[in-house]
N, C-alpha and C positions, 0 to 999 in steps of 0.2 A: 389689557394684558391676557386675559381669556379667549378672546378673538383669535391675537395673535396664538397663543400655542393651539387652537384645535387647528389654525388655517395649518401651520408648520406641524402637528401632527400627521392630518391625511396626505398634505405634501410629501414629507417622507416616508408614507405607510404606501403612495401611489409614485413612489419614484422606487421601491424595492418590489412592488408588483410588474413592474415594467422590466425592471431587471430580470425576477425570475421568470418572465416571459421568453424575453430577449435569448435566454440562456436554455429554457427548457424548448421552445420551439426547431431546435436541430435535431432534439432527441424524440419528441415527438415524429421530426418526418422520418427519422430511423426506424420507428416503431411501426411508421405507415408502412414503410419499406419491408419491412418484414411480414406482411401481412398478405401482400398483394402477389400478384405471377411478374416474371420479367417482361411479359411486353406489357405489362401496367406502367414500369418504371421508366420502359426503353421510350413511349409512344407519350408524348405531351397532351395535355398538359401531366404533370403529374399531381397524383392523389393526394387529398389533405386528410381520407377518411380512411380507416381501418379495411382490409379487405376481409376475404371470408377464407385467407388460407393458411390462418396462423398456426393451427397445429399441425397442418400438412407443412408448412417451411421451417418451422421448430425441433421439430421431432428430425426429422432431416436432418437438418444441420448438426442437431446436439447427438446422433446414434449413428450417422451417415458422412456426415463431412461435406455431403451436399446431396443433390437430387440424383437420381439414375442418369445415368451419359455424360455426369457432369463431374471429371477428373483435377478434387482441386488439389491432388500432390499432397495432400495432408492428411492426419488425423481426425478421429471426429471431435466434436469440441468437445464431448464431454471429458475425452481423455486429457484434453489441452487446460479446459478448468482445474481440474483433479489437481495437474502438473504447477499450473500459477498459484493454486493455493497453499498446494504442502510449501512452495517456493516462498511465499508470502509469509505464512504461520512459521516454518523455520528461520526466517531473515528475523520478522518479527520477538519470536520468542529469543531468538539467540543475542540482538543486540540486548533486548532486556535486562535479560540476566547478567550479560559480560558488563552493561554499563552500572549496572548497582552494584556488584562488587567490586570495578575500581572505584565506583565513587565513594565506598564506605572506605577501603583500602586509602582513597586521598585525602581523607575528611577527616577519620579515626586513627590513622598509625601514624606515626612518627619513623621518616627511614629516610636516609642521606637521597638528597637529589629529588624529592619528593615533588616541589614546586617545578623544577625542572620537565620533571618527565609529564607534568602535568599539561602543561604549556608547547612539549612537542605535540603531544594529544591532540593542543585546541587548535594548534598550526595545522593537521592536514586537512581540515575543514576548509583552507585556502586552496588544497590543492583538486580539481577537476578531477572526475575517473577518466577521463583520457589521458593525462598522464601519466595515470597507473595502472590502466589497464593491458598494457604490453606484459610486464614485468608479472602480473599480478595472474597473466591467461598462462605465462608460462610455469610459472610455481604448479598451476594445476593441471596444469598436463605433464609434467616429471611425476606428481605425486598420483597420476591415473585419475583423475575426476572430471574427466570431459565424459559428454555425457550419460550421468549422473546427480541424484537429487544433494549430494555429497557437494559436489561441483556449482551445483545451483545456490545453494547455501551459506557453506563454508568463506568464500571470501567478502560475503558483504555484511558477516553479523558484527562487526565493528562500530560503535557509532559515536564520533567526539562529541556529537550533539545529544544525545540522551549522558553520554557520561557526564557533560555539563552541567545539563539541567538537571540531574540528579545530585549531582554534588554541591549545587547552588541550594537546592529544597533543605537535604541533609545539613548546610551550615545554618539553618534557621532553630533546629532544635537547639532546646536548651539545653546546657551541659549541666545541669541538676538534672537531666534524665538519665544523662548516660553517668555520672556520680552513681546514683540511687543504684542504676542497673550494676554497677560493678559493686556497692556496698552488698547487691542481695545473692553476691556470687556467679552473675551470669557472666560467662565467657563472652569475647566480642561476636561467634558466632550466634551465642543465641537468643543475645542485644541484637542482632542482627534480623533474624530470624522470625523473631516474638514480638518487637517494635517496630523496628525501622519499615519491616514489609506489612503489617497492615499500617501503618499512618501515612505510607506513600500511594495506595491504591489507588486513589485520583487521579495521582500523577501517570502511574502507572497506566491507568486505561486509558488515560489520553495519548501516551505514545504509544499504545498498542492500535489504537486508531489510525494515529500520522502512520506511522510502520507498517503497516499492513496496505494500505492506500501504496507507500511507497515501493515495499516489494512486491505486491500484484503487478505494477507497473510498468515494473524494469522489462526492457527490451536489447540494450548493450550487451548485458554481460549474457543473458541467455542464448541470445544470435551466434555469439563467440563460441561458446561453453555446449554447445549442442551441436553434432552434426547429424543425427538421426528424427525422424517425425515423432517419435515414440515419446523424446522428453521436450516437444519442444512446447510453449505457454502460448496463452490464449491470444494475448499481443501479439508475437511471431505470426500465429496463424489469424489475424484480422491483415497483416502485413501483407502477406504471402498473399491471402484472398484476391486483394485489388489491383485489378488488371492495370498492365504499365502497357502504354503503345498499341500494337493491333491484339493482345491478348485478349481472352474471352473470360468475363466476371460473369459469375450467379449473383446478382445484387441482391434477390431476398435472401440469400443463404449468408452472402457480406453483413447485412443488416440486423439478419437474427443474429450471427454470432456476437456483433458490437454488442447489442442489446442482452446478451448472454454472459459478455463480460463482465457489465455493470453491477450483473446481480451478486457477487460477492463483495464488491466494498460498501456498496449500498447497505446492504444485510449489516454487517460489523458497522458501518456508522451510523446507523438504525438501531441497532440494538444497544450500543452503547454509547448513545449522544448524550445523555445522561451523564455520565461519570467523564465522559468527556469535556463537554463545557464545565463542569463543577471542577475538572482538573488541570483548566485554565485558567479558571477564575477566582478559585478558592485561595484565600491567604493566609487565613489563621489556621491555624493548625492545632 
């Protein structure tokens, strides 16, 4: 019986080293890539090792938009990071908020139609943003937020999925808390306030995680929502970078920006992997 679980130990410990190979080996040659000159990349074979021209392709990219002679139509990335993160940290912080107070609103109050409106909520989780994304680019070009960090934001802080998963956590507490808290005078706000938001932090930093990963990411509605370089994200301009047909790419300038992008969700799931898995896994409360 001992045999057997060390053999099925390093098994599965040398079947997820394989994995994280499999998976980190693309981003490795990304990193080659950005290291080396383009007739490193252009001329075979190509490099498995680091070149020697990381800070000259880095600093380029991230202050430059790319090398001298080299017209890629865009911004420099640092301004394109700046734009995916306020875009991120607003998506993120907005659905947060808006989703804890419906879900204490669906959980806590008693008002005709309650269940109802609850369940059109979980319905547009059926629905794709290509359906709604017509309807959705025009609302914000009537109201002026093309672009705009306003325009960037504003229509995607909605989310039935954290409204959910918050209003599922909130029916776990006991109602002798919320008893006691109304015996000791506290209004629903600051039941609200005082309890509900430090016992959900868990939860909380865990969709602050998904969320941020998810609006760093978005590429639709910004391509839409932007017709100027000034506000456009770092995804657009990894886009725009790679050459289509007889076009001419800077691939270490392509290379460093991917690699450029990575470093803000990495950072936030890095620094809060911790409260993250604890806020997946955690169940008592």
């Amino acid at each position: 019986m001992i045999e057997k679980k060390k053999s099925g130990y390093w098994l599965s410990h040398l079947g997820l080293c394989l994995g994280v190979l499999f998976i980190f080996f693309p981003v490795w040659l990304a990193f080659v890539g950005s290291t080396v000159t383009q007739d490193d990349i252009l001329q075979p074979p190509y490099p498995v090792l680091p070149g020697p021209h990381f800070f000259e392709n880095y600093s380029s990219a991230l202050f430059q938009g790319g090398p001298d002679g080299y017209d890629t139509g865009q911004i420099s990335v640092l301004k394109m990071l700046i734009n995916s993160t306020i875009m991120a940290l607003g998506i993120t912080i907005g659905k947060i908020i808006i989703s804890l107070l419906s879900a204490f609103a669906f959980v806590y109050f008693r008002f005709p139609g309650r269940k109802t409106f609850f369940w059109i909520i979980f319905l547009t989780l059926m629905l794709p943003i290509e359906v709604r994304i017509v309807p959705t680019y025009q609302v914000a070009a009537n109201l002026g937020l093309l672009n705009s960090y306003t325009g960037l934001i504003f229509p995607l802080i909605a989310s039935a999925t954290a409204t959910f998963l918050f209003r599922q956590f909130f029916l776990t507490i006991p109602s002798e808390m919320v008893e006691a808290a109304r015996i000791d005078g506290a209004t629903p706000m600051q039941f609200f306030k005082d309890i509900l938001i430090p016992i959900s932090k868990t939860n909380i930093a865990a969709l602050f995680v998904i969320l941020f990963v998810y609006g760093f990411n978005q590429y639709l509605w910004p391509l839409l929502i932007t017709t100027t370089p000034d506000m456009q994200t770092i995804v657009m301009g990894i886009k725009f970078m790679i050459p289509t047909g007889d076009d001419y790419g800077h691939w270490p300038t392509i290379f460093s920006t991917a690699m450029l992008a990575m470093l803000p969700p990495v950072i936030i799931v890095i620094s809060m992997q911790k409260f993250f898995v604890k806020g997946l896994l955690e169940s008592d409360k």
